[in-house]
Backbone as CSV, one residue per row, in Angstrom:
resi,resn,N_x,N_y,N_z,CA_x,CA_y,CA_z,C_x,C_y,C_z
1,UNK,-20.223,52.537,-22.079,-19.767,51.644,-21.034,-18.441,52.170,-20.474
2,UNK,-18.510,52.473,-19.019,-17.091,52.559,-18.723,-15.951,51.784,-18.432
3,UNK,-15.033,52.451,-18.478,-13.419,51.557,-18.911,-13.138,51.576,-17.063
4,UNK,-12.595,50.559,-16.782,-12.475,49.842,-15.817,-11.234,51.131,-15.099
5,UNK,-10.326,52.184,-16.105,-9.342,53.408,-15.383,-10.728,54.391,-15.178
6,UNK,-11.563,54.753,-15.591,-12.397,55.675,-15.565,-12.510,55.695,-14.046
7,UNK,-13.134,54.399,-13.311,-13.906,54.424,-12.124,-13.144,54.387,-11.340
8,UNK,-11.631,54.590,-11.128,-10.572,54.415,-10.525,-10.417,55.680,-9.575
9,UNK,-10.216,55.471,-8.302,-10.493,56.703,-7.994,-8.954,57.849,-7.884
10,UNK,-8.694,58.838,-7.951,-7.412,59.468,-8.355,-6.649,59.540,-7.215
11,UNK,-5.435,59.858,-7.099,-4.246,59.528,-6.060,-4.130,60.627,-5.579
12,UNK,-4.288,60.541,-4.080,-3.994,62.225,-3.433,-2.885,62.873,-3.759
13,UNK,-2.427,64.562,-3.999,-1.623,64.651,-4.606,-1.274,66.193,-3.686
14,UNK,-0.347,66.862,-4.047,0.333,67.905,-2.781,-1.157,69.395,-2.632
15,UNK,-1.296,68.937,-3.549,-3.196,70.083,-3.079,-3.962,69.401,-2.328
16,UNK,-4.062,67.590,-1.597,-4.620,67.235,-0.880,-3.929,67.189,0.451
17,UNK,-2.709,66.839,0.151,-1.950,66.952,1.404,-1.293,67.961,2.076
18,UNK,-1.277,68.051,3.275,-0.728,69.409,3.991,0.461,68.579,4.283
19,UNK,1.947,69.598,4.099,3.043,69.727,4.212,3.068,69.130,5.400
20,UNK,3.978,67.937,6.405,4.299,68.144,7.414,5.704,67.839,7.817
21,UNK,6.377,67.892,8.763,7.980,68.506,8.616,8.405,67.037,8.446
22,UNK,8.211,66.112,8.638,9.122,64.674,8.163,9.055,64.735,6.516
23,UNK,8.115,65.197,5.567,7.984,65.424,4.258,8.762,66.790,3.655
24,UNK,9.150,67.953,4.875,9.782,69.085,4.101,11.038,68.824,4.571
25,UNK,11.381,67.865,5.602,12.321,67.824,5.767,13.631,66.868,5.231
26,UNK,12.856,65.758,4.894,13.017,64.719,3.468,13.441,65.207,2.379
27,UNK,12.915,66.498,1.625,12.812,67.016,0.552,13.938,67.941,0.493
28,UNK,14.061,68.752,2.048,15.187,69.980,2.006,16.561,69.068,2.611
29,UNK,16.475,67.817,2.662,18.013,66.732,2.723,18.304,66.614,1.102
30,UNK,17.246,66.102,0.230,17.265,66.049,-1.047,18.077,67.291,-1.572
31,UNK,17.685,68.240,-1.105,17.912,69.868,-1.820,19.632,70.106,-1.410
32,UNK,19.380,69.589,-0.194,20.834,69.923,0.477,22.161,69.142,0.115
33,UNK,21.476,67.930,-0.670,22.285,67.308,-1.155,23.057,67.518,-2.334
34,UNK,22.068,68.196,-3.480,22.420,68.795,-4.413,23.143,70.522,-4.686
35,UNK,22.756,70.720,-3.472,23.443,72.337,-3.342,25.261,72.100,-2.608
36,UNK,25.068,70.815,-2.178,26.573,70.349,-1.487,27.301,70.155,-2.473
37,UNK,26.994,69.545,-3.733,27.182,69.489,-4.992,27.691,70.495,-5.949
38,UNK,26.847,71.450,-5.968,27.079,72.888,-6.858,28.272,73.497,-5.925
39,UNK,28.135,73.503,-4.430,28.857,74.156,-3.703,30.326,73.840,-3.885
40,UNK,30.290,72.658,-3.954,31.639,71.956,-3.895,32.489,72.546,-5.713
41,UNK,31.420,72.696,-6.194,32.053,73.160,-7.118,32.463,74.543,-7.258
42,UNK,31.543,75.375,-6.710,32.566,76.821,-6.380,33.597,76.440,-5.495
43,UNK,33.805,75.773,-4.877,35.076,76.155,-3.981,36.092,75.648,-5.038
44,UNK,35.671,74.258,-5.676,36.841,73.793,-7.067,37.546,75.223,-7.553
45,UNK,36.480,75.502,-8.210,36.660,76.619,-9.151,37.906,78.037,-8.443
46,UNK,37.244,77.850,-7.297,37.915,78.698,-6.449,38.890,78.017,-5.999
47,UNK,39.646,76.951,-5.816,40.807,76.540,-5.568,41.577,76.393,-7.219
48,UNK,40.793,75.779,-7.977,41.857,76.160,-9.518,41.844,77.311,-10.047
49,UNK,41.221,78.443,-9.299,42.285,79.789,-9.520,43.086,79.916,-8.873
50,UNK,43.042,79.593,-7.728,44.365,80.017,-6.690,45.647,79.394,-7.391
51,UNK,45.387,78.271,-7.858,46.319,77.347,-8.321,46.485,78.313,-10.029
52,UNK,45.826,78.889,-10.586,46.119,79.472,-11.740,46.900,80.859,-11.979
53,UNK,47.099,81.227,-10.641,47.777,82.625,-11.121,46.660,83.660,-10.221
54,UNK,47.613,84.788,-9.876,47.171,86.248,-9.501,45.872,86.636,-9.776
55,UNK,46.066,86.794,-11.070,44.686,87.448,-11.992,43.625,86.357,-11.898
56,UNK,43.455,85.136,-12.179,42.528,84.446,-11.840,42.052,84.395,-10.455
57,UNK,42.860,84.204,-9.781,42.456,83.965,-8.006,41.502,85.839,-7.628
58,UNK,42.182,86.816,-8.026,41.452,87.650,-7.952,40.380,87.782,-8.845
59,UNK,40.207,87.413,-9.504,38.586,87.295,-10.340,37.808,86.414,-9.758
60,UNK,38.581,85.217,-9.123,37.811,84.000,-8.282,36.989,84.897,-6.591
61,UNK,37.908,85.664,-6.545,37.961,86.410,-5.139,36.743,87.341,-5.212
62,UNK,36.453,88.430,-6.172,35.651,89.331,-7.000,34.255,88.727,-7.064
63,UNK,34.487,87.668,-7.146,33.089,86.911,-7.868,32.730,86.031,-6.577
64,UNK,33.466,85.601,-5.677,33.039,84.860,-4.375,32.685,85.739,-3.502
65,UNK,33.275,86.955,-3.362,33.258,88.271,-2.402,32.316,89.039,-2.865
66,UNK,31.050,88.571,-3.903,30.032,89.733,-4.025,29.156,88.891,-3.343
67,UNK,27.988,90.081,-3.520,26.364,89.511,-2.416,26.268,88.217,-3.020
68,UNK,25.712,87.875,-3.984,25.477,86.366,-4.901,26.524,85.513,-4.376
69,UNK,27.749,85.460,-4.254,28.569,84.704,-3.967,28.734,84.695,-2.422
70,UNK,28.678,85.141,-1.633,28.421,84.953,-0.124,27.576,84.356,0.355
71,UNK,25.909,84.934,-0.428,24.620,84.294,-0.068,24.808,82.535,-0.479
72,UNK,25.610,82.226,-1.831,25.668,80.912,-1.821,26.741,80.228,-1.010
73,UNK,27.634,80.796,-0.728,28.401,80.235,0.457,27.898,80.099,1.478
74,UNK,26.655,80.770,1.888,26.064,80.809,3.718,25.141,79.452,3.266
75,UNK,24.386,79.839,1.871,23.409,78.186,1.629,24.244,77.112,1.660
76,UNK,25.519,76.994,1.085,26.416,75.927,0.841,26.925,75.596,2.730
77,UNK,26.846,76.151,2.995,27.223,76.093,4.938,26.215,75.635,5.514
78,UNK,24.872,76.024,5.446,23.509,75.456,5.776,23.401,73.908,5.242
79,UNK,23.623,74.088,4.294,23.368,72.259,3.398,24.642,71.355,4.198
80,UNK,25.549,72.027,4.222,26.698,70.774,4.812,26.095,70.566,6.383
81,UNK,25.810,71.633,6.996,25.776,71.262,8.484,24.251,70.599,8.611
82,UNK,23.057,70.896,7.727,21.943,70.521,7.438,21.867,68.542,7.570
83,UNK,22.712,68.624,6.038,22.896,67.080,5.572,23.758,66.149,6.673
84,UNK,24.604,66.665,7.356,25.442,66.346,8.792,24.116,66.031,9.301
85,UNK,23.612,66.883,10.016,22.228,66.289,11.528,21.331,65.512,11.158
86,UNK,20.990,65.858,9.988,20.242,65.131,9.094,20.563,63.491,9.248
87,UNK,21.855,63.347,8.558,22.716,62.012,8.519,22.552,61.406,9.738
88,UNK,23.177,61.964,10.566,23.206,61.525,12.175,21.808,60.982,12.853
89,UNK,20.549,61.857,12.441,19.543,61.541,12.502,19.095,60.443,11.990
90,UNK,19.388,60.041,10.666,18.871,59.107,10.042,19.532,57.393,10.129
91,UNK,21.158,57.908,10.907,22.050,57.173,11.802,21.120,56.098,13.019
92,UNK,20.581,57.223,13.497,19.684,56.800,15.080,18.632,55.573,14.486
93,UNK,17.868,56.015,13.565,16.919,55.820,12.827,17.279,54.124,12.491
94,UNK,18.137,53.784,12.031,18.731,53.104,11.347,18.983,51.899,12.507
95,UNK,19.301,52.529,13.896,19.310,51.603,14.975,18.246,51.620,15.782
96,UNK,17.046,51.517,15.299,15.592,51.514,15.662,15.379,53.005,16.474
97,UNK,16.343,53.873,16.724,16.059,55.126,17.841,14.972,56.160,17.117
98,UNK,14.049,56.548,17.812,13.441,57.992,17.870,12.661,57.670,16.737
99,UNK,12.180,56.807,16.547,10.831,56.406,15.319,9.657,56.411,15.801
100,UNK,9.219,57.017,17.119,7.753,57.473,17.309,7.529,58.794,16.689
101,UNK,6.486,59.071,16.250,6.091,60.338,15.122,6.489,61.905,16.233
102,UNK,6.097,61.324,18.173,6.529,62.684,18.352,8.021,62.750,18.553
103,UNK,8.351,61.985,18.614,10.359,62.172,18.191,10.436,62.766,17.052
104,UNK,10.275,62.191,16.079,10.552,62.194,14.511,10.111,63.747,14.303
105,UNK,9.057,64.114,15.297,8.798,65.753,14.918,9.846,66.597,15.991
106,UNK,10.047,66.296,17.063,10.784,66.893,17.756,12.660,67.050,17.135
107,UNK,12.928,66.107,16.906,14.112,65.639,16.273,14.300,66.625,14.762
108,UNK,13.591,66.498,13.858,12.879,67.239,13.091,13.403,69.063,13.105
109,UNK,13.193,69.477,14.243,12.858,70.947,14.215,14.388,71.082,15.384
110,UNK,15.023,70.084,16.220,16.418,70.169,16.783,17.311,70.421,15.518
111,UNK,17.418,69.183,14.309,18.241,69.392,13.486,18.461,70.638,12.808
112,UNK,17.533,71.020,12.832,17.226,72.667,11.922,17.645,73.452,12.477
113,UNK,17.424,73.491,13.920,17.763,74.915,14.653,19.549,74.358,15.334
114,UNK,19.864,73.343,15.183,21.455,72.607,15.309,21.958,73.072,13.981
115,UNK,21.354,72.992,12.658,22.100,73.135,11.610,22.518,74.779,12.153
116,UNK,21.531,75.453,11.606,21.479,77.027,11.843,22.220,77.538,12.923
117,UNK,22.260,77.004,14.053,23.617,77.451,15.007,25.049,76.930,14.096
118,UNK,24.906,75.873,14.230,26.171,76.063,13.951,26.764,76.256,12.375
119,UNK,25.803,77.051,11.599,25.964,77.836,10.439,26.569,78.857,10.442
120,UNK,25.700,79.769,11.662,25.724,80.927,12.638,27.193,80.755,13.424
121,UNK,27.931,79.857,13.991,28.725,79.764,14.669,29.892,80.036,13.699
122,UNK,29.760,78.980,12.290,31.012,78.633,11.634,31.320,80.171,11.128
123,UNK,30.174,81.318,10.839,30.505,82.697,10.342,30.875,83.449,11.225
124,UNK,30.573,83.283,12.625,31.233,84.077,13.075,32.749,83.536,13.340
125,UNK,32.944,82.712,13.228,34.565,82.261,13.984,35.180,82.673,12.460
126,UNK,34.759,82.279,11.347,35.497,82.612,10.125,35.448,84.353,9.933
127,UNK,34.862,84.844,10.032,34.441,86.154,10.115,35.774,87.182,11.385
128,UNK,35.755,86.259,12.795,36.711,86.731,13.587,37.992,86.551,13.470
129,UNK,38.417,85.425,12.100,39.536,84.972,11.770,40.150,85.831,10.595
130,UNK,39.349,86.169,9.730,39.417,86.972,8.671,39.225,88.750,9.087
């Protein structure tokens, strides 16, 4: 005799569903939130060497100034300006704006290519400053 969970039928799950950008984009605010996090903590780290002396600030410098440490500074720049449009977006949202699905997709793929400029922008002006 079957048990009343047997005949239950199972819950669609990410092999039934296709990705679509209000769901990756949900997920990479999530991500961005937590990399704002880690990020914030290299720069700590990197401000309590400066505050520690010569030799530390240059080991802080060494270790921020290699490939690994740049590449997470450009992600840590992506997530802040990301979680910004994002916010702002979810701002609108909040006052009934742009909640038809083709907003929400259009809006969607602005924030991304808004983050990424001005990711793109903040390196080069820091880049022309340095």
């Amino acid at each position: 005799m079957p048990t009343a969970t047997q005949n239950r039928p199972l819950s669609p799950h990410l092999q039934i569903y296709r990705p679509q950008i209000t769901s990756v984009l949900s997920i990479l605010h999530r991500m961005t939130g937590v990399a704002l996090t880690l990020g914030t903590l290299l720069i700590a780290y990197w401000l309590i060497a400066a505050a520690s002396g010569a030799e530390a600030f240059a080991a802080a410098q060494d270790w921020i100034g290699s490939f690994l440490g740049v590449l997470l500074l450009l992600a840590w720049s992506f997530s802040l300006f990301y979680h910004l449009c994002n916010g702002v977006r979810h701002l609108a949202w909040d006052l009934g704006l742009g909640l038809e699905i083709e907003t929400v997709t259009q809006t969607g793929w602005v924030t991304v290519a808004v983050a990424g400029g001005l990711t793109l922008v903040a390196w080069i002006v820091a880049f022309a400053v340095w």
